[in-house]
Backbone as XML, in Angstrom:
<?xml version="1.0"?>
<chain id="A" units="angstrom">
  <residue number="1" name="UNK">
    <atom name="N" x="22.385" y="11.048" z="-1.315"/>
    <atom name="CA" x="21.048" y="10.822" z="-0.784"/>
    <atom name="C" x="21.136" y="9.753" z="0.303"/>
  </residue>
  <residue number="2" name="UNK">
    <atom name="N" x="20.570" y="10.110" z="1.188"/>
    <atom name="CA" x="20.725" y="9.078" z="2.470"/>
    <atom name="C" x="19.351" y="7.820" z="1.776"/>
  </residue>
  <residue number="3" name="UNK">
    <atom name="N" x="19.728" y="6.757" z="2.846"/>
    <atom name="CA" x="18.489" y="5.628" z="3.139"/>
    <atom name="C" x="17.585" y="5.939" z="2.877"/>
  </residue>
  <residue number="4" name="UNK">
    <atom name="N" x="16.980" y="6.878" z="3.763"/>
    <atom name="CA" x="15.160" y="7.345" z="4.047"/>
    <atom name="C" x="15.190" y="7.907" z="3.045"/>
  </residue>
  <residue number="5" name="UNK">
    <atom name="N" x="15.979" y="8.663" z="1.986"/>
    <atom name="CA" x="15.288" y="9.285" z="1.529"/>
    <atom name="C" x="14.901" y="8.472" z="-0.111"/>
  </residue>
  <residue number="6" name="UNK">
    <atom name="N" x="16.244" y="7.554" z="0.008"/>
    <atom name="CA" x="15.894" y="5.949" z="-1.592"/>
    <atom name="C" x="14.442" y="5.213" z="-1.121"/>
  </residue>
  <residue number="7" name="UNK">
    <atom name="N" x="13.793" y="4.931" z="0.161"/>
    <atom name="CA" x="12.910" y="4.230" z="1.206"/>
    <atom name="C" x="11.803" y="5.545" z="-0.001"/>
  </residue>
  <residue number="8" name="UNK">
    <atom name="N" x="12.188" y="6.554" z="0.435"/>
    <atom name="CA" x="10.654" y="7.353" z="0.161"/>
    <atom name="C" x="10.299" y="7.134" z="-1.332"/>
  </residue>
  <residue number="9" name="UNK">
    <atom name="N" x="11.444" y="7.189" z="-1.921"/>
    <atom name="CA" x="10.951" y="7.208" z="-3.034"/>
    <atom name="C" x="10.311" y="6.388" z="-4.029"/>
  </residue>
  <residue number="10" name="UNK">
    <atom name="N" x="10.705" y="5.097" z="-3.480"/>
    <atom name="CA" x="10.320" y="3.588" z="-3.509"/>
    <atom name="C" x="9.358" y="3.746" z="-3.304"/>
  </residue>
  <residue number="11" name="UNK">
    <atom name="N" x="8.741" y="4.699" z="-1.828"/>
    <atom name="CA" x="7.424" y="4.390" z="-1.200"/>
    <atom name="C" x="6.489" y="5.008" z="-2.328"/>
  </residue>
  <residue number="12" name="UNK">
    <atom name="N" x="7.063" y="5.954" z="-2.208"/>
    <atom name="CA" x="5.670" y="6.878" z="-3.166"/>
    <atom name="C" x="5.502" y="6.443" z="-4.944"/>
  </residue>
  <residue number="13" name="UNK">
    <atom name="N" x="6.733" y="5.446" z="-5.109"/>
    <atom name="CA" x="6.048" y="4.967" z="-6.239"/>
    <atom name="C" x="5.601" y="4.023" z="-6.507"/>
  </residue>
  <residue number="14" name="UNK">
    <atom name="N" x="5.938" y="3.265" z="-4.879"/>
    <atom name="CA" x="4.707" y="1.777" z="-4.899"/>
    <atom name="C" x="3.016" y="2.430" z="-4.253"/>
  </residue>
  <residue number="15" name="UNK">
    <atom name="N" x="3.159" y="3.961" z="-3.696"/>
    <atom name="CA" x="1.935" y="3.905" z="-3.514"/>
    <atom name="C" x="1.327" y="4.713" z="-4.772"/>
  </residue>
  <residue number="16" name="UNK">
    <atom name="N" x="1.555" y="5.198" z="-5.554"/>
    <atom name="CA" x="1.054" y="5.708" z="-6.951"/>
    <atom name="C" x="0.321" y="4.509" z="-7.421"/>
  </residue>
  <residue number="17" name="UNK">
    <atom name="N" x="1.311" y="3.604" z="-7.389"/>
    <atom name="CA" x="0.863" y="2.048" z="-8.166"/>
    <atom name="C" x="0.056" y="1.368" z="-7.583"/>
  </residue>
  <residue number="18" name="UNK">
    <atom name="N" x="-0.379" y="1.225" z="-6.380"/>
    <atom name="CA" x="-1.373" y="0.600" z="-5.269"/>
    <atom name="C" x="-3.086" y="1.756" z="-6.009"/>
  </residue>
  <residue number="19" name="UNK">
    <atom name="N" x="-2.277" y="3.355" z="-4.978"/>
    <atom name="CA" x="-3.764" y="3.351" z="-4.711"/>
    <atom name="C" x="-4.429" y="3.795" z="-6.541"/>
  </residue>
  <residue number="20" name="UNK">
    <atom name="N" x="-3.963" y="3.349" z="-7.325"/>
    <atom name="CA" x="-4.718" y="3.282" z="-8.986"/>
    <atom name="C" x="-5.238" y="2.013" z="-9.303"/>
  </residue>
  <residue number="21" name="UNK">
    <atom name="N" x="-5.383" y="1.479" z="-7.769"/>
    <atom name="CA" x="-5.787" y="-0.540" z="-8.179"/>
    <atom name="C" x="-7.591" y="0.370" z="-7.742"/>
  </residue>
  <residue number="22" name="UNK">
    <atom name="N" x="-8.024" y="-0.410" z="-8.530"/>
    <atom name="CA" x="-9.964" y="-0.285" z="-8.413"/>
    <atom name="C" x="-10.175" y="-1.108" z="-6.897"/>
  </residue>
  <residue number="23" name="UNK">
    <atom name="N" x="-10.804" y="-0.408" z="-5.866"/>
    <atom name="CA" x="-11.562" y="-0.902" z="-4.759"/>
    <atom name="C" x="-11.226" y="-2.305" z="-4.689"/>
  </residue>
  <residue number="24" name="UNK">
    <atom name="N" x="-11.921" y="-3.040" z="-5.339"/>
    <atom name="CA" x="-12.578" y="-4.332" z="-5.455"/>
    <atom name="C" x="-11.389" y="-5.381" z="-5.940"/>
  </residue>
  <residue number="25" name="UNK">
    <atom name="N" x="-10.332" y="-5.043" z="-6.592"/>
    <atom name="CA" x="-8.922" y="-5.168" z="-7.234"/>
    <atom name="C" x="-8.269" y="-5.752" z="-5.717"/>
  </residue>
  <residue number="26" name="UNK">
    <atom name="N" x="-8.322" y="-3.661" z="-5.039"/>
    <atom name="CA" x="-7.347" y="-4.332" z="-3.727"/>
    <atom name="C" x="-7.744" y="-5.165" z="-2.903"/>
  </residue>
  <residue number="27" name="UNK">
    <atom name="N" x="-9.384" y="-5.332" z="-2.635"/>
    <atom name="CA" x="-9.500" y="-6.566" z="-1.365"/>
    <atom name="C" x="-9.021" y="-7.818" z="-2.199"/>
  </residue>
  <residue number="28" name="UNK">
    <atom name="N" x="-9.457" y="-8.016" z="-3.278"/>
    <atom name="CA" x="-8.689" y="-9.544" z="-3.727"/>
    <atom name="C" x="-7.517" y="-10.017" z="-3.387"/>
  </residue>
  <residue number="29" name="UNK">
    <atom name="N" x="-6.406" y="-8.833" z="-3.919"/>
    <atom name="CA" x="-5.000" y="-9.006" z="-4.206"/>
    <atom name="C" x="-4.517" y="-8.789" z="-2.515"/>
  </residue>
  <residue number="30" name="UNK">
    <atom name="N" x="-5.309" y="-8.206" z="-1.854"/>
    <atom name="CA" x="-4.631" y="-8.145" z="-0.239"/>
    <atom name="C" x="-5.602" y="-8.543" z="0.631"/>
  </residue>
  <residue number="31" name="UNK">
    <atom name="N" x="-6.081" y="-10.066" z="0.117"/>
    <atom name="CA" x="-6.743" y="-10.562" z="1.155"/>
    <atom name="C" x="-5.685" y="-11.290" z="2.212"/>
  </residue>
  <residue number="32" name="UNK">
    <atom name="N" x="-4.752" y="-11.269" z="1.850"/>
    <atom name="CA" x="-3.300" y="-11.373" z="2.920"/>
    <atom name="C" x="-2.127" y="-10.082" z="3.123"/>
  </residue>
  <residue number="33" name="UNK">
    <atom name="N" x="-1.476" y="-10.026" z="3.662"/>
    <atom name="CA" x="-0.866" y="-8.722" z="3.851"/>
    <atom name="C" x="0.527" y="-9.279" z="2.208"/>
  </residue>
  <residue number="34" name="UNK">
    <atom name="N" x="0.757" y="-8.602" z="1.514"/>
    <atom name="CA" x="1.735" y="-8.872" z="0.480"/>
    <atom name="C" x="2.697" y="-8.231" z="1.087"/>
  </residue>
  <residue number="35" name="UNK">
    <atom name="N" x="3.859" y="-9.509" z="0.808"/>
    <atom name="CA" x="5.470" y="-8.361" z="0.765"/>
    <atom name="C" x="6.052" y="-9.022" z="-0.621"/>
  </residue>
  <residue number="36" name="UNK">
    <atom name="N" x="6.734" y="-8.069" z="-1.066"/>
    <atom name="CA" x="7.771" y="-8.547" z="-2.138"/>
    <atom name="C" x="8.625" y="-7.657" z="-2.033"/>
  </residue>
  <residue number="37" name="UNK">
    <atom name="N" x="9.588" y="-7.942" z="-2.791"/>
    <atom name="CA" x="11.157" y="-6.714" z="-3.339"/>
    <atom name="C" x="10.804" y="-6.063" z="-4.983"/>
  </residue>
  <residue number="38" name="UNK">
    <atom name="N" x="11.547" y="-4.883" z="-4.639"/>
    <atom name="CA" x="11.693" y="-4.106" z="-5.739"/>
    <atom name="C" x="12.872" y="-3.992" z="-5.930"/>
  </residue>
  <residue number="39" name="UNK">
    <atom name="N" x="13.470" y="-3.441" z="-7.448"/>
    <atom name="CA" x="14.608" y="-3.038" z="-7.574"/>
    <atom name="C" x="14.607" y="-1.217" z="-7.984"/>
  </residue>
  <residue number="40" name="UNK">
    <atom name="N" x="15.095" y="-0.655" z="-7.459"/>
    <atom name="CA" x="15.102" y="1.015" z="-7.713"/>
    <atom name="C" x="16.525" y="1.072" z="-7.532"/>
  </residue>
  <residue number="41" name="UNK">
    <atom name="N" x="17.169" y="1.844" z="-8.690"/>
    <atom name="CA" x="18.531" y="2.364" z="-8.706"/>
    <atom name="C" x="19.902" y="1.019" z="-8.593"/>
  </residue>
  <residue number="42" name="UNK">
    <atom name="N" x="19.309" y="-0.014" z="-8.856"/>
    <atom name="CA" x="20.543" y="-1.267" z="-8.851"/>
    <atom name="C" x="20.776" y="-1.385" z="-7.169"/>
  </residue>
  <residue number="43" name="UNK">
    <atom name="N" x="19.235" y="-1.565" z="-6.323"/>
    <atom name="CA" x="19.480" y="-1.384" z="-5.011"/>
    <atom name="C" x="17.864" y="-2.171" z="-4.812"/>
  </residue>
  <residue number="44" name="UNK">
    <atom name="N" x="18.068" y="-3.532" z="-3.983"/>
    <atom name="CA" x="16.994" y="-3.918" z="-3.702"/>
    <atom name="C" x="16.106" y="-3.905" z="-2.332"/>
  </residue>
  <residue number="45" name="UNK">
    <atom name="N" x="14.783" y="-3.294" z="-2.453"/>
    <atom name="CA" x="13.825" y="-2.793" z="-1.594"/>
    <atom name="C" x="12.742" y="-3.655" z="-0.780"/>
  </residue>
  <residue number="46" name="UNK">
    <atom name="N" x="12.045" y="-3.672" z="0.088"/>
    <atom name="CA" x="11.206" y="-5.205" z="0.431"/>
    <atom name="C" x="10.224" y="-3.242" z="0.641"/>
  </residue>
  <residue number="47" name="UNK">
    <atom name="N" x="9.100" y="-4.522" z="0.552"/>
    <atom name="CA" x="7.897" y="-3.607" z="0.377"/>
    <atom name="C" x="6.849" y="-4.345" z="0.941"/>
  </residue>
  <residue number="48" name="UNK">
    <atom name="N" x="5.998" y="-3.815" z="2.251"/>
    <atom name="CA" x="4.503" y="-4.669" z="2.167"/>
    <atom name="C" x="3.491" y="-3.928" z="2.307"/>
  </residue>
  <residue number="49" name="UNK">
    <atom name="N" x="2.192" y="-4.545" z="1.942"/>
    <atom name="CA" x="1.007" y="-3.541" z="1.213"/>
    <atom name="C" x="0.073" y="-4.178" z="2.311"/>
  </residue>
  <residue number="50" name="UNK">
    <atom name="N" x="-0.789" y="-3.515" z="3.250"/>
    <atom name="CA" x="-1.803" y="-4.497" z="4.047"/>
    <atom name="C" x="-3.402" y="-4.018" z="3.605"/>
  </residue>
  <residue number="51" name="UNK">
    <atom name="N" x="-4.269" y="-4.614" z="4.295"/>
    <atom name="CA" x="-5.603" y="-3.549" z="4.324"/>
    <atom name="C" x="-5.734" y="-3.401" z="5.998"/>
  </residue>
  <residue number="52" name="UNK">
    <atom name="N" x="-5.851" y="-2.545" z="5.923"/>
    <atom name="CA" x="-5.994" y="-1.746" z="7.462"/>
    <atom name="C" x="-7.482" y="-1.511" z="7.795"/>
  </residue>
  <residue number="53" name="UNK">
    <atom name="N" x="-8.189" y="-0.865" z="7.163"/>
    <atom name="CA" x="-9.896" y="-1.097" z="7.299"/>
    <atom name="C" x="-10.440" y="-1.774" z="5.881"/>
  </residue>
  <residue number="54" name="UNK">
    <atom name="N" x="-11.665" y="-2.151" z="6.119"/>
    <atom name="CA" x="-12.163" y="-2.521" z="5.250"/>
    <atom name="C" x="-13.831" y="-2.430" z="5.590"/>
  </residue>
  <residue number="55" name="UNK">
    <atom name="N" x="-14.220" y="-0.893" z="5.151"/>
    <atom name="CA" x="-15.330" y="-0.429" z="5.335"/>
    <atom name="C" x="-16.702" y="-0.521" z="4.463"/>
  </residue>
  <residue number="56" name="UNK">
    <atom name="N" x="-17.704" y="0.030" z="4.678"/>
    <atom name="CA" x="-18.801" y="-0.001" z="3.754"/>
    <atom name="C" x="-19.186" y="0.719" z="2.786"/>
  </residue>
  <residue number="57" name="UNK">
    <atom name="N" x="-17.802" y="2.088" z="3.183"/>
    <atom name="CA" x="-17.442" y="3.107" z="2.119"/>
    <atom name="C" x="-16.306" y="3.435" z="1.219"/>
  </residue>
  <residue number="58" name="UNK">
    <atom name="N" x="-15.282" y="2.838" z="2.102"/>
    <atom name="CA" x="-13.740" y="2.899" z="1.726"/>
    <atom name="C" x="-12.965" y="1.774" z="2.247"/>
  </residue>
  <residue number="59" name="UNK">
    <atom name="N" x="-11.605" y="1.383" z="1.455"/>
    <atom name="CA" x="-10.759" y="0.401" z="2.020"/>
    <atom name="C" x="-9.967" y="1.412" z="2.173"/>
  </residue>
  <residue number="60" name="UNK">
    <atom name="N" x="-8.823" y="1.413" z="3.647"/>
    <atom name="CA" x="-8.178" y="1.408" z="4.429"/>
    <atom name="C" x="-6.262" y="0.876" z="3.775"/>
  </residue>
  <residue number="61" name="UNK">
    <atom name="N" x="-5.940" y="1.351" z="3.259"/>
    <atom name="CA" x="-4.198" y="0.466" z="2.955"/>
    <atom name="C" x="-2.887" y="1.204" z="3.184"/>
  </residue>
  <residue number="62" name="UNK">
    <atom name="N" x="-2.368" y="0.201" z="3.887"/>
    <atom name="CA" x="-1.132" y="1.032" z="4.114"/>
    <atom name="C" x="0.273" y="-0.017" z="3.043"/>
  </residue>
  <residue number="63" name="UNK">
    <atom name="N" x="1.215" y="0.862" z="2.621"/>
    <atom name="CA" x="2.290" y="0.365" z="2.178"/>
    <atom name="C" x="3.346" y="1.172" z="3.171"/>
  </residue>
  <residue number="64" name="UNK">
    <atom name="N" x="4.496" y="0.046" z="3.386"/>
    <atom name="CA" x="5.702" y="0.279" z="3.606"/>
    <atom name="C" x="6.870" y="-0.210" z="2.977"/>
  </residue>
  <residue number="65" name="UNK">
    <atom name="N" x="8.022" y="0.383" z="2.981"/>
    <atom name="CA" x="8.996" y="0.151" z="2.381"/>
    <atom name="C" x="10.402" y="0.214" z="3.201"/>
  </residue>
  <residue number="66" name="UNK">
    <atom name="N" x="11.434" y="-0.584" z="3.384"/>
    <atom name="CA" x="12.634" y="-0.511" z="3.825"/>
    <atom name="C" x="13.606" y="-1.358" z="2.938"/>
  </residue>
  <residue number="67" name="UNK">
    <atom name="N" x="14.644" y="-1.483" z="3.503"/>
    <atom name="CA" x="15.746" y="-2.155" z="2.428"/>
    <atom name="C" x="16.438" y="-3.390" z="3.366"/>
  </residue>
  <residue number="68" name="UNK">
    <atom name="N" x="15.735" y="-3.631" z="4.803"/>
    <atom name="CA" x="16.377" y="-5.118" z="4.965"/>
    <atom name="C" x="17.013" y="-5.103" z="6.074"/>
  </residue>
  <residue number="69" name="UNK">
    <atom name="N" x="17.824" y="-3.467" z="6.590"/>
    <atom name="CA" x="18.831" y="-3.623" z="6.920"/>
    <atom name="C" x="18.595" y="-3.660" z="8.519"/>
  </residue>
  <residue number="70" name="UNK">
    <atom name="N" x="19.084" y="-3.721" z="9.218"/>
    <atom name="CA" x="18.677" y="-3.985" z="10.859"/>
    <atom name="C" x="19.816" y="-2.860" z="11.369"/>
  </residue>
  <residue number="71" name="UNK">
    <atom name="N" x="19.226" y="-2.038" z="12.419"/>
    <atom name="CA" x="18.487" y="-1.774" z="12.731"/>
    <atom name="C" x="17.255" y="-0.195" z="12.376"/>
  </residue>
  <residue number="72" name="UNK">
    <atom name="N" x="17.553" y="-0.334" z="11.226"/>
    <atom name="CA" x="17.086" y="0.604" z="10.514"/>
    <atom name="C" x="15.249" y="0.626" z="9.731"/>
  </residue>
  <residue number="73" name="UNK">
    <atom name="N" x="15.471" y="-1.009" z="9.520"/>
    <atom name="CA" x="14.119" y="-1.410" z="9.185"/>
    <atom name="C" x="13.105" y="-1.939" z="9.855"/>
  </residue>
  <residue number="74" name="UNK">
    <atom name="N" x="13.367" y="-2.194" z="11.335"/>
    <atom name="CA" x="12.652" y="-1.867" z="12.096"/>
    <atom name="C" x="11.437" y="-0.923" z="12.438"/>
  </residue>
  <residue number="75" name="UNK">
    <atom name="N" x="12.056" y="0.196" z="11.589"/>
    <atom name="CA" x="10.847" y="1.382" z="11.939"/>
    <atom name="C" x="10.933" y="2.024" z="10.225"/>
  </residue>
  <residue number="76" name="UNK">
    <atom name="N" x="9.978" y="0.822" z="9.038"/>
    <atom name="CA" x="9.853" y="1.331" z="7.776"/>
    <atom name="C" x="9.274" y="3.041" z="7.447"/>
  </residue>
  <residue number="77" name="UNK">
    <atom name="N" x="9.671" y="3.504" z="6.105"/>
    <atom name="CA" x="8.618" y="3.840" z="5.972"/>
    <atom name="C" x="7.530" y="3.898" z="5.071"/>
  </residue>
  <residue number="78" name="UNK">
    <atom name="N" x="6.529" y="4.434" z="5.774"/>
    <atom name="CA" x="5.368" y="4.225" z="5.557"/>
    <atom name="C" x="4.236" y="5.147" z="4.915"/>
  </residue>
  <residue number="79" name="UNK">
    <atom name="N" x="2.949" y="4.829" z="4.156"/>
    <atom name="CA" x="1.998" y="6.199" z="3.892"/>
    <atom name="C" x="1.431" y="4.977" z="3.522"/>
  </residue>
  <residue number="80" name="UNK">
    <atom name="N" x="0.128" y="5.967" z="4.237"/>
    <atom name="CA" x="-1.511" y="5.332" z="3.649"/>
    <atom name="C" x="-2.217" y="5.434" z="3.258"/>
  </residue>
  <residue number="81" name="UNK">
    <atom name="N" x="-3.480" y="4.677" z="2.595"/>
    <atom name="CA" x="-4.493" y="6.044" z="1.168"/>
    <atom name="C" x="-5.722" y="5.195" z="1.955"/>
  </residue>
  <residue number="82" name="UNK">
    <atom name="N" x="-6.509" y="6.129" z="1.462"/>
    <atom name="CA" x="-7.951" y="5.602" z="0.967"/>
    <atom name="C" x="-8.674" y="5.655" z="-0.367"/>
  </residue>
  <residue number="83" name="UNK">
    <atom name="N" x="-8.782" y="4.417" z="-0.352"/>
    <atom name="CA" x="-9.836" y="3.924" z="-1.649"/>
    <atom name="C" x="-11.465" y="4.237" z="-1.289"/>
  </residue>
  <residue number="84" name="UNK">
    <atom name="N" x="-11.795" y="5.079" z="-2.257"/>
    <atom name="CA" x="-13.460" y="4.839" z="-2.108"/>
    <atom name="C" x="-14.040" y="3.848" z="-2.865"/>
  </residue>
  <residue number="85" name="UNK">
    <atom name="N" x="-14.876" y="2.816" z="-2.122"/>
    <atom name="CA" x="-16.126" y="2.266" z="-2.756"/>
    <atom name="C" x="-16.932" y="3.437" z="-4.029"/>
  </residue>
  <residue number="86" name="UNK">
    <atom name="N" x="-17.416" y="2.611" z="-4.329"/>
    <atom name="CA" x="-18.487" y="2.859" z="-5.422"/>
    <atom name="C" x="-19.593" y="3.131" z="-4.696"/>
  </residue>
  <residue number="87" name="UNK">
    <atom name="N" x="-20.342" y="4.056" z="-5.117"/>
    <atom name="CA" x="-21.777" y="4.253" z="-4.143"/>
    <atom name="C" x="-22.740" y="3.294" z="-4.870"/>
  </residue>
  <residue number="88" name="UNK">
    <atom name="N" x="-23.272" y="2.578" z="-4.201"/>
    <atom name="CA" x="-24.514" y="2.170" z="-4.591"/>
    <atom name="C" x="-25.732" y="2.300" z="-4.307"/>
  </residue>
  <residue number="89" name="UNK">
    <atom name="N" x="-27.211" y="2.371" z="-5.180"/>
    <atom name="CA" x="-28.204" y="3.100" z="-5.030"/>
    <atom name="C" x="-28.803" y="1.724" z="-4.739"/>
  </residue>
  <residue number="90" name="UNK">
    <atom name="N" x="-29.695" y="1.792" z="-3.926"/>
    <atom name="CA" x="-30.244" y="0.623" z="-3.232"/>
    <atom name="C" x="-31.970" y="1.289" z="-3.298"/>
  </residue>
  <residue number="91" name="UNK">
    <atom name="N" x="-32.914" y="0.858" z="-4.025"/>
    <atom name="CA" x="-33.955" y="0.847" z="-4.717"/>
    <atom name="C" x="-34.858" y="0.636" z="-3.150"/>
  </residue>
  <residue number="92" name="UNK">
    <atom name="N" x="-35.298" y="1.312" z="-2.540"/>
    <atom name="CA" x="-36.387" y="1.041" z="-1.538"/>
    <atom name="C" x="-37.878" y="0.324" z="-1.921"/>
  </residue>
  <residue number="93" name="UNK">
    <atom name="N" x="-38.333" y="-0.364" z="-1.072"/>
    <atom name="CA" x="-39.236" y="-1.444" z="-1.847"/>
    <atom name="C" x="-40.815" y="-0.907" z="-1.768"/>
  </residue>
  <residue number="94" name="UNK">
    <atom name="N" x="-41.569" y="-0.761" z="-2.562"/>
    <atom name="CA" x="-42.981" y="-0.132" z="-2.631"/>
    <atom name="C" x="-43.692" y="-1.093" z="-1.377"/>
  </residue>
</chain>
């Protein structure tokens, strides 16, 4: 298995784990852009999670993933979700 393809798999199981955070979860936890490392397969990964929009309906997040190495991690990769807000019913006033 090449690079990109240990990168994807990392990716898609840090984004399983992201986009199952509740709305309101992710603006807290990424009111800064997060990076940390993972370990997958006895092989360590850097990972960062941002918010990209932050709307009146949905948050906006992207995660990426690479392994460090130059010049390869330069151009991570990447996938992005959307979270929906909660609708709220807003009571019009008599």
């Amino acid at each position: 298995m090449n690079r990109r393809q240990n990168w994807r798999k990392v990716l898609d199981l840090e984004v399983q784990r992201w986009s199952s955070v509740p709305c309101d979860r992710l603006l807290s936890e990424l009111s800064e852009v997060k990076s940390y490392e993972v370990e997958y397969e006895s092989r360590t990964y850097q990972v960062e999670v941002e918010i990209l929009e932050n709307t009146a309906t949905y948050v906006h997040v992207l995660v990426g993933v690479d392994d460090g190495s130059l010049p390869a991690s330069i151009s991570p990769e990447t996938h992005s979700f959307i979270c929906r807000k909660p609708i709220v019913a807003h009571w019009g006033r008599a």
